[in-house]
LODRENSE-175326 format. One record per residue (C-alpha): residue in one letter; x, y, z. Coordinates in steps of 0.25 Angstrom, whole numbers, padded with zeros to 4 digits, always signed. Layout:
N
aXYZ
...
! end
This chain:
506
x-0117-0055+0093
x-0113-0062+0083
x-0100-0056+0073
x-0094-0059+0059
x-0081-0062+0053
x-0074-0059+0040
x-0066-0071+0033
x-0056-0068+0023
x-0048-0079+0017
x-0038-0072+0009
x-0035-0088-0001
x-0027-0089-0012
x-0039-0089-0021
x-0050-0082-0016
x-0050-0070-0005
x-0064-0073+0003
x-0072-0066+0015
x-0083-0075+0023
x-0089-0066+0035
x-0096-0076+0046
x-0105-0072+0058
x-0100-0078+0071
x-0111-0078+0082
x-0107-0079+0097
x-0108-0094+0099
x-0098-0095+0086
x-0107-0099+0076
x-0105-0093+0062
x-0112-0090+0049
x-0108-0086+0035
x-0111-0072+0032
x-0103-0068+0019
x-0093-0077+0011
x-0086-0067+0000
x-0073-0074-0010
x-0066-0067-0021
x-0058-0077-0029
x-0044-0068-0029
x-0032-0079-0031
x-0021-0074-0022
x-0011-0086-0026
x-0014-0084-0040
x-0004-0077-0049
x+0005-0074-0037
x+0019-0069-0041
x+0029-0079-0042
x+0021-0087-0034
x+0021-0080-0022
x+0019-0065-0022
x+0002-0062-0020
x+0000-0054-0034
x-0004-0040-0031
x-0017-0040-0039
x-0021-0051-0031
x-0018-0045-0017
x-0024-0032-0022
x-0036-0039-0025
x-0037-0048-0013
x-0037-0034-0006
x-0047-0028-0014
x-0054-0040-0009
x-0053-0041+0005
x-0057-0025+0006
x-0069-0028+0000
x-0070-0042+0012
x-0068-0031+0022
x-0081-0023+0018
x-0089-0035+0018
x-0085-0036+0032
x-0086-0023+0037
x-0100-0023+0032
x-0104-0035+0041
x-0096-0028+0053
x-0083-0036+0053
x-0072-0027+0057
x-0059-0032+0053
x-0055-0039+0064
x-0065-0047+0061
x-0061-0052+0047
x-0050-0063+0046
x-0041-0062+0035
x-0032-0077+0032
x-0024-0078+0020
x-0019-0092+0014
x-0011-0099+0003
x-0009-0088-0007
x-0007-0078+0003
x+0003-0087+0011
x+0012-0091+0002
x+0011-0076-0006
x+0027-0068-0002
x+0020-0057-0001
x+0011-0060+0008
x+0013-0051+0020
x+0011-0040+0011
x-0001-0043+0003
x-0009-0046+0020
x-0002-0032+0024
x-0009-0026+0010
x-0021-0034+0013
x-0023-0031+0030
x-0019-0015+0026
x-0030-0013+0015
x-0040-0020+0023
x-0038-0021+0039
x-0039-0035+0038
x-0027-0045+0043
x-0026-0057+0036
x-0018-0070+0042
x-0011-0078+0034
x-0016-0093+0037
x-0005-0104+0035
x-0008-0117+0029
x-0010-0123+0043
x-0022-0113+0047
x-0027-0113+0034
x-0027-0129+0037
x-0033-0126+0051
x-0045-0117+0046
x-0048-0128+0034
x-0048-0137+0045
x-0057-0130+0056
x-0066-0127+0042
x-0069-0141+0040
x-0068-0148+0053
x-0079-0139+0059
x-0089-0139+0050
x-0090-0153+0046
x-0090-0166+0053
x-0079-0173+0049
x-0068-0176+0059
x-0057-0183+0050
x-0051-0179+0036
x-0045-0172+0026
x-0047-0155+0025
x-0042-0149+0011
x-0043-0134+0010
x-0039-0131-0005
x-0036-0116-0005
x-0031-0106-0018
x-0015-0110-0011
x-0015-0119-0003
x-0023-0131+0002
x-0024-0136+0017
x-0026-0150+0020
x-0030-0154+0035
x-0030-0169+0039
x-0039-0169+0053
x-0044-0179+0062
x-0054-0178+0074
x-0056-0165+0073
x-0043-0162+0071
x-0031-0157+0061
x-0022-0167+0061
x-0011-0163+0048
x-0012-0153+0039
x-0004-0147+0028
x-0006-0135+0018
x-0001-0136+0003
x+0002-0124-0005
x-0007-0127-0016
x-0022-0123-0020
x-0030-0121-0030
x-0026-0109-0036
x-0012-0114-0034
x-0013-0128-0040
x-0019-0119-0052
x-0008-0109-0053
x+0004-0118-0051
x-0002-0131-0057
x-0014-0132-0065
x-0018-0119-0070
x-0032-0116-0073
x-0039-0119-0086
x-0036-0132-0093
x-0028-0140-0083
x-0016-0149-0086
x-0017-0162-0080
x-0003-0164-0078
x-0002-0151-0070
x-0014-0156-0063
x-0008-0169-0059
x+0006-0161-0055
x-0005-0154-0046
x-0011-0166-0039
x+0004-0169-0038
x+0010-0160-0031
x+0000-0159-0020
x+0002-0173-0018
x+0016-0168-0017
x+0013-0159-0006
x+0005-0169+0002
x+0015-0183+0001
x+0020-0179+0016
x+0006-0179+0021
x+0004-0194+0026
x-0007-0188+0035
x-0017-0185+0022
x-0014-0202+0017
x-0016-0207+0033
x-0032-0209+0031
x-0038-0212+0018
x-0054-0207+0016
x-0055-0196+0023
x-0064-0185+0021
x-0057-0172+0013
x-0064-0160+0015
x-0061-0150+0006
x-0061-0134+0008
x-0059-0124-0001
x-0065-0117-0015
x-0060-0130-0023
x-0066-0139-0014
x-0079-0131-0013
x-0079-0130-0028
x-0077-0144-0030
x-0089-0147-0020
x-0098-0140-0028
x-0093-0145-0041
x-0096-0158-0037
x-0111-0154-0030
x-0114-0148-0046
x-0110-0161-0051
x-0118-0171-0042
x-0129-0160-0042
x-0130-0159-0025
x-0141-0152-0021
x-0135-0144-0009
x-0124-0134-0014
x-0117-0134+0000
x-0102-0136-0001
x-0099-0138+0015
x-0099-0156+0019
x-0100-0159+0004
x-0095-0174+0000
x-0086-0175-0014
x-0083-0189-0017
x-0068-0191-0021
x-0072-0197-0034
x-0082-0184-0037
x-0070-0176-0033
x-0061-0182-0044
x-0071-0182-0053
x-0073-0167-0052
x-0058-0164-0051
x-0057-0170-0065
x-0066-0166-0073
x-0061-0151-0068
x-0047-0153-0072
x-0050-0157-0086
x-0058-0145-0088
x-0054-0131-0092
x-0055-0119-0083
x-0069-0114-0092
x-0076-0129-0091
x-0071-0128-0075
x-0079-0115-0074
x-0093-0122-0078
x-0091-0132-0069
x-0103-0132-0059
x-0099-0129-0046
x-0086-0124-0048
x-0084-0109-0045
x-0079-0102-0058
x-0068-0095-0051
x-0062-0107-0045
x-0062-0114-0058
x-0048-0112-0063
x-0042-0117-0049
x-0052-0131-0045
x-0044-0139-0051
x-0032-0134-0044
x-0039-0137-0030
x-0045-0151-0034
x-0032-0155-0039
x-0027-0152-0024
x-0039-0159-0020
x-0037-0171-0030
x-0022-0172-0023
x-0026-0171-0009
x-0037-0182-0012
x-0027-0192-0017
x-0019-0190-0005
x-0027-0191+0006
x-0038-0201-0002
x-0052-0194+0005
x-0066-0202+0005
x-0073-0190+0002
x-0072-0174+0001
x-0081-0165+0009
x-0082-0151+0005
x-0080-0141+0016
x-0089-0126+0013
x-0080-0122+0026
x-0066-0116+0026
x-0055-0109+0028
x-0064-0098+0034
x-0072-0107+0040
x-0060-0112+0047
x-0054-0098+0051
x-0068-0095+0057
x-0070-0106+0065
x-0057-0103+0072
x-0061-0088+0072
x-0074-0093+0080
x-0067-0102+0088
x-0056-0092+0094
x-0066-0081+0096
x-0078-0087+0103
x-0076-0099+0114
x-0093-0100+0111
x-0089-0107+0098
x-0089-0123+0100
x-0083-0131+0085
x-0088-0144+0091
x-0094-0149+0078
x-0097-0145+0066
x-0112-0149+0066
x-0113-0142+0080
x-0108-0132+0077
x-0114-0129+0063
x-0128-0132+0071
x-0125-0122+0082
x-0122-0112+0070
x-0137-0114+0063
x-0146-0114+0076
x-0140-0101+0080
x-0137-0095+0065
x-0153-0098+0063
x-0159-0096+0077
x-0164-0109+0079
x-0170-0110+0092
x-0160-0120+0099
x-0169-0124+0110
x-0180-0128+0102
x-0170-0135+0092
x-0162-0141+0102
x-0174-0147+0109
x-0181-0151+0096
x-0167-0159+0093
x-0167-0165+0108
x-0180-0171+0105
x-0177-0175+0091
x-0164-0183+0095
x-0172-0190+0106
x-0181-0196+0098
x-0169-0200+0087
x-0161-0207+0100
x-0173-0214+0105
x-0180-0220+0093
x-0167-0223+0087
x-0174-0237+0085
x-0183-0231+0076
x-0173-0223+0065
x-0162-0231+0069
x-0152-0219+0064
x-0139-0214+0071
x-0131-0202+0076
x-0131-0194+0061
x-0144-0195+0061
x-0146-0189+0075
x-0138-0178+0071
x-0147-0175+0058
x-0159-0174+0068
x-0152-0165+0079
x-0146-0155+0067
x-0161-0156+0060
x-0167-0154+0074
x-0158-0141+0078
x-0160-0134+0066
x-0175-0138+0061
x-0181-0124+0066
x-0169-0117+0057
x-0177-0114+0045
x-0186-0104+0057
x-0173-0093+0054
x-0181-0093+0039
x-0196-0093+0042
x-0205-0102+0052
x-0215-0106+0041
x-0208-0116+0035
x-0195-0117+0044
x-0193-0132+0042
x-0190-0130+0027
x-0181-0118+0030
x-0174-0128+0040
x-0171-0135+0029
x-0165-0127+0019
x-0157-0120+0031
x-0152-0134+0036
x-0150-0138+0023
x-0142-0124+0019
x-0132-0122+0030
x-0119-0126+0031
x-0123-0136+0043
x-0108-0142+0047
x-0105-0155+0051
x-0115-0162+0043
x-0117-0168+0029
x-0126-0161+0019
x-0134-0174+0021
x-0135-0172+0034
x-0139-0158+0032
x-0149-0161+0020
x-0155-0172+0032
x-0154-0162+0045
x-0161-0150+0035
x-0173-0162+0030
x-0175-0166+0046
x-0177-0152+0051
x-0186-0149+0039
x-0195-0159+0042
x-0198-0156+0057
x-0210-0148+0056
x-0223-0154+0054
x-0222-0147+0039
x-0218-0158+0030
x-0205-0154+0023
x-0209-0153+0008
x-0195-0151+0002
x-0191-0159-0009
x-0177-0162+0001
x-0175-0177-0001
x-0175-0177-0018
x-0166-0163-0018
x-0154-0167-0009
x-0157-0183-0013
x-0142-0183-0016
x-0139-0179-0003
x-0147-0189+0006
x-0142-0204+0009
x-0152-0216+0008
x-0161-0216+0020
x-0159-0201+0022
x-0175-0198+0020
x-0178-0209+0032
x-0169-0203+0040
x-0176-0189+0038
x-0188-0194+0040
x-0184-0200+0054
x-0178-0189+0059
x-0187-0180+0053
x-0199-0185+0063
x-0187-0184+0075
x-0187-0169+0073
x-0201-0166+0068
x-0205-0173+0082
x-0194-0166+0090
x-0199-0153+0086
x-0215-0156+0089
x-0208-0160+0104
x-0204-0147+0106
x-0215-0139+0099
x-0217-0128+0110
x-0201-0124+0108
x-0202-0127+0125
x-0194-0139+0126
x-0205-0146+0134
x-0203-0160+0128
x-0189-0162+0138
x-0187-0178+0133
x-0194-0189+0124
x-0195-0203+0128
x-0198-0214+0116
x-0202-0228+0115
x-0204-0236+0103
x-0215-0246+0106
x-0220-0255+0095
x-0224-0247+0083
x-0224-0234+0092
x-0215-0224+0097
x-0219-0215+0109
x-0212-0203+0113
x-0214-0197+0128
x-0212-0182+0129
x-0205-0179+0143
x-0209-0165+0144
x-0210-0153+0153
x-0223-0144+0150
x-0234-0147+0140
x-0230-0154+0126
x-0243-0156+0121
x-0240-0149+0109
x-0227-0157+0106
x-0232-0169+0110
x-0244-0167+0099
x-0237-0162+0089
x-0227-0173+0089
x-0237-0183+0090
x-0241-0178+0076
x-0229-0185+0069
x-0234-0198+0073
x-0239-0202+0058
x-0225-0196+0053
x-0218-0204+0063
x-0224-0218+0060
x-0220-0216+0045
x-0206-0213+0047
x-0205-0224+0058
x-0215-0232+0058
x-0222-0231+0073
x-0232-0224+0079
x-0228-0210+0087
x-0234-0207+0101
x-0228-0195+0108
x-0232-0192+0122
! end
């Protein structure tokens, strides 16, 4: 039986609920995601006493969380409670979490810096596949910053400033000053000159988390017009980054507000969280920065997973993210696995033929796990569901290339051609040679799945030879495979135009 979880993250500018299902084998989905934009380190008194109307309202809020929950059946010893910056460095913060835990029944844990860094790291680390760089979590108070290496976090330090902080104490919020905005970039510098660890590498990957990051992500789809609004594996260049970061700080708080892409309540406080950014960047000089949709929350249920059922195995992100889909949608795994045994054999053997390498094997065997998962929609017409699932989910570990590529392949299994207008829509997406290599593959899978037509399996191993201006492939099977053996035989013509040779399967 599968259960779900409530999430509350109690930040210092926003109080949010996220509710996942968790099956038994550990895989997850998103179920409800709920924010309400609150400011817990705004307008504290003196600096360090939580404001009563804040704390009032924050209860008010989490009330309200606990309903949600109790209407999907999560008891509250099912809903974890964290707290971070505001809350941390708030004197009266014992209090305020002894208000919170009596009006609602939930307890609520007060992360340190160091888990709050731990989280952002398991976040980021498990759901893309990047093994060395640079984590920047930029919260309301604080900001975590994780250097890791292999897999693993090898410094970290968290700095008491974030964007609502940089806003309060530094800039303000409507027309900023450029010399408070320099001090700014200053003083975070400042906090960071014993940090040799962040300056021991140069052009590593910075992957960001966080609202200001996320804002700035879609900020920067708007302005290049990308056609997938999909914040998770998202490349900014650095230049595109300080493009951005200007123009914003030279704008007032109203202009900032008809920004495309930037939401209107984080409008007075972005250019407090780039400013961080701007700082970190000119420390640590990054190639590139990736935009992480995964979290802090992400992070604390990853672990929550992780302690609670031994089933769960984090071995990679695109393992694991592939593991999630096929179960999540009911794919029927033997059937997929089978059809994706066969496509890889003929991808290894007539490697003389496409000439391609391990990424693109990993395209065909994604493509050939989830082809059928456009089936959880309707039959009729499954392979362009396939796609627009594919293309939709939040497939970890790789690219959104890679996505766009494994989404076209499925799509193209059947022997329905598939009519979408793919390749002009997401042309900014594809790379020179991208429609050759869909093509190719394409034929891999479509034959795969004429091999195992029946669903049986009977088709137990293929044996290929490329002889002149022909390739045969021998079927070793157990039972009857006329009908695969037919049916496969009926891509010949498509064969010879994507590869030139004639197609004789046996």
């Amino acid at each position: 039986m599968s259960k779900k979880i409530g999430i509350i993250d109690l930040g210092s500018n926003s109080v949010r609920l996220v509710i996942f299902e968790i099956l038994p084998s550990g895989t997850f989905r998103l179920v409800d995601d709920i924010k309400e934009t609150i400011r817990l380190s705004e307008n504290m008194i003196d600096g360090r006493l939580l404001n009563d109307i804040a704390m009032h309202k924050t209860v008010k809020t989490v009330k309200l969380y606990r309903k949600l929950c109790n209407s999907y059946g999560i008891p509250c010893n099912r809903i974890i409670g964290v707290a971070t910056a505001a809350v941390r460095k708030a004197e009266n913060r014992d209090q305020f979490l002894k208000l919170l835990t009596g009006a609602t029944d939930i307890n609520f844990r007060l992360l340190s810096g160091e888990e709050e860094a731990f989280y952002a790291f398991k976040a980021a680390t498990y759901s893309l596949n990047i093994h060395e760089g640079i984590i920047v979590d930029i919260g309301g108070g604080s900001t975590e910053i994780i250097f890791f290496k292999d897999n693993s976090m090898i410094n970290s330090i968290s700095i008491p400033v974030g964007a609502v902080v940089a806003t309060e104490n530094f800039i303000g919020k409507d027309v900023i000053n450029q010399e408070n905005l320099s001090r700014l970039e200053d003083s975070i510098c400042e906090m960071l000159k014993d940090q040799d660890w962040l300056r021991q590498e140069k052009n590593k990957t910075l992957i960001g988390l966080g609202g200001t990051i996320r804002n700035l992500g879609k900020i920067h789809r708007n302005r290049i017009e990308y056609p997938i609004n999909y914040t998770h594996n998202y490349e900014i260049p650095i230049e595109d980054f300080n493009s951005i970061y200007n123009d914003l700080a030279n704008m007032d708080l109203k202009s900032r507000k008809k920004v495309k892409g930037l939401s209107s309540k984080r409008a007075d406080i972005i250019v407090g969280g780039l400013a961080i950014l701007k700082a970190i960047i000119s420390v640590c000089s990054p190639s590139r920065i990736l935009t992480s949709g995964f979290g802090l929350r992400e992070g604390i249920l990853f672990d929550y997973i992780s302690k609670t059922n031994p089933r769960a195995k984090f071995t990679d992100a695109l393992s694991f993210s592939l593991k999630s889909f096929m179960e999540l949608y009911g794919v029927r795994k033997n059937h997929a696995k089978h059809v994706c045994f066969l496509a890889l054999s003929l991808f290894d053997q007539l490697k003389y033929l496409h000439n391609y390498g391990e990424d693109a094997r990993k395209l065909l065997e994604v493509a050939s796990l989830l082809h059928d998962i456009g089936i959880s929609i309707s039959y009729y017409e499954h392979h362009r569901h396939s796609f627009y699932i594919i293309l939709n989910s939040r497939l970890a570990g790789f690219t959104h290339r890679e996505t766009l590529l494994a989404a076209a392949i499925a799509a193209s299994h059947s022997d329905e051609d598939f009519k979408e207008d793919w390749q002009t829509r997401y042309e900014k997406i594809l790379l020179p040679g991208d429609i050759e290599l869909w093509k190719k593959l394409s034929v891999f899978l479509k034959l795969a799945e004429c091999l195992d037509r029946s669903e049986m399996s009977v088709i137990k191993a293929l044996e290929c030879q490329i002889l002149g201006d022909t390739v045969k492939i021998r079927t070793i099977r157990e039972g009857d495979a006329e009908l695969e053996i037919s049916l496969a035989n009926e891509h010949s013509n498509t064969f010879r135009k994507v590869f030139g040779k004639f197609l004789v399967v046996t």
